[in-house]
N, C-alpha and C positions, 0 to 999 in steps of 0.2 A: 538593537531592534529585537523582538520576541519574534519567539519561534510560532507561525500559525498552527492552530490545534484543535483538536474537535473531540469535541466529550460523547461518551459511549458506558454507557451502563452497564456493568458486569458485576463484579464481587460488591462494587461499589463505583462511584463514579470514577471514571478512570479519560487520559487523554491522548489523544493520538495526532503524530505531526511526521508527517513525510520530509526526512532529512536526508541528505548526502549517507549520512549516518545508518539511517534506518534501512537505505539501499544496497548501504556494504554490507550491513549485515545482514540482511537477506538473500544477498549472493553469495556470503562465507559458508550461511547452512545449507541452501539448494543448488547452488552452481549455476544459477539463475538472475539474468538480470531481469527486475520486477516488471519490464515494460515487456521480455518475452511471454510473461503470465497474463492470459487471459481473462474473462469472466468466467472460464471454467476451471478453477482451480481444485486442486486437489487435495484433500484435508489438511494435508503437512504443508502443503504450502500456505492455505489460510494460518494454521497455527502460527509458521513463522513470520508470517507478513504482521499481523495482529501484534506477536512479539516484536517486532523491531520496529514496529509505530510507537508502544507503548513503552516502548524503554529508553525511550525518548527523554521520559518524565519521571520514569521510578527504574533505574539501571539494577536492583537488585531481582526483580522479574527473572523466573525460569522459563523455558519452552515447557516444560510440565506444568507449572502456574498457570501462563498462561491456555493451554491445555485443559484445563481442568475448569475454567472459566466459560469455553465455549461448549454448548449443550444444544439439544434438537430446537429449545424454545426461543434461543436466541443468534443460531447460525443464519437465519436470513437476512438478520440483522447489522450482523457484523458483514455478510460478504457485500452488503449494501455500501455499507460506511466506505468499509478499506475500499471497492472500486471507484465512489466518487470522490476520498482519498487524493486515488492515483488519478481519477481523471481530472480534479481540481488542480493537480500538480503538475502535468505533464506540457511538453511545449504545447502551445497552438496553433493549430493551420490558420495560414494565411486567411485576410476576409474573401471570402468566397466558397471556402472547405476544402480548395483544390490548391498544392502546391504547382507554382508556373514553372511550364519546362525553361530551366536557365540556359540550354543549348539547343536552341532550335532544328529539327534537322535543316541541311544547304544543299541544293540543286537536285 
C-alpha cells in the first residue's frame, strides 16, 4: 500500500506523509509528542515537523535544508499544510464529537 502524501511547494515540489516514522522523529529532536504541539507552534518546531514529514521521501534532507526553505512568504503556508497534516491523521471522535463516558457514575 503507498504511503498517503501531500505536495507542498518549496525549493521545488516536495512531499509530506505523516508516518509512525515522521513522529519518532519528531519526538527524537523536541522531546515532543506531535499531538502535544498545538496550532501554536514554535519556529523549531515547524522546522522539525516539516523535516520529518519531508523525509519521509528524500531521507537525505537536513533540519538546516529544511530551514532554509521556510521564509516569511511561505510560512502560512506550510503551518496550514503540516496542521491539516496532522488533523487528516489523527484518531477521530466518535459521530457526535463527544467521546461517551464508558463508566457511568452509580447511585
Amino acid at each position: 500500500m503507498a504511503i498517503p502524501k501531500v505536495s507542498i511547494e518549496l525549493d521545488k515540489e516536495r512531499y509530506m506523509s505523516f508516518t509512525l516514522g515522521a513522529m519518532c522523529d519528531f519526538k527524537k529532536e523536541t522531546g515532543l509528542d506531535i499531538s502535544d504541539v498545538g496550532e501554536n507552534m514554535t519556529p523549531e518546531q515547524i522546522r522539525v515537523f516539516l523535516w520529518a514529514v519531508l523525509r519521509v521521501h528524500d531521507k537525505g534532507l537536513t533540519l538546516e535544508d529544511v530551514g532554509d526553505m521556510i521564509h516569511i512568504g511561505n510560512l502560512a503556508e506550510i503551518v496550514e499544510k503540516l496542521t491539516t497534516l496532522a488533523q487528516d491523521n489523527s484518531p477521530e471522535a466518535p459521530p457526535g464529537g463527544e467521546a461517551k463516558n464508558q463508566n457511568p457514575p452509580t447511585g
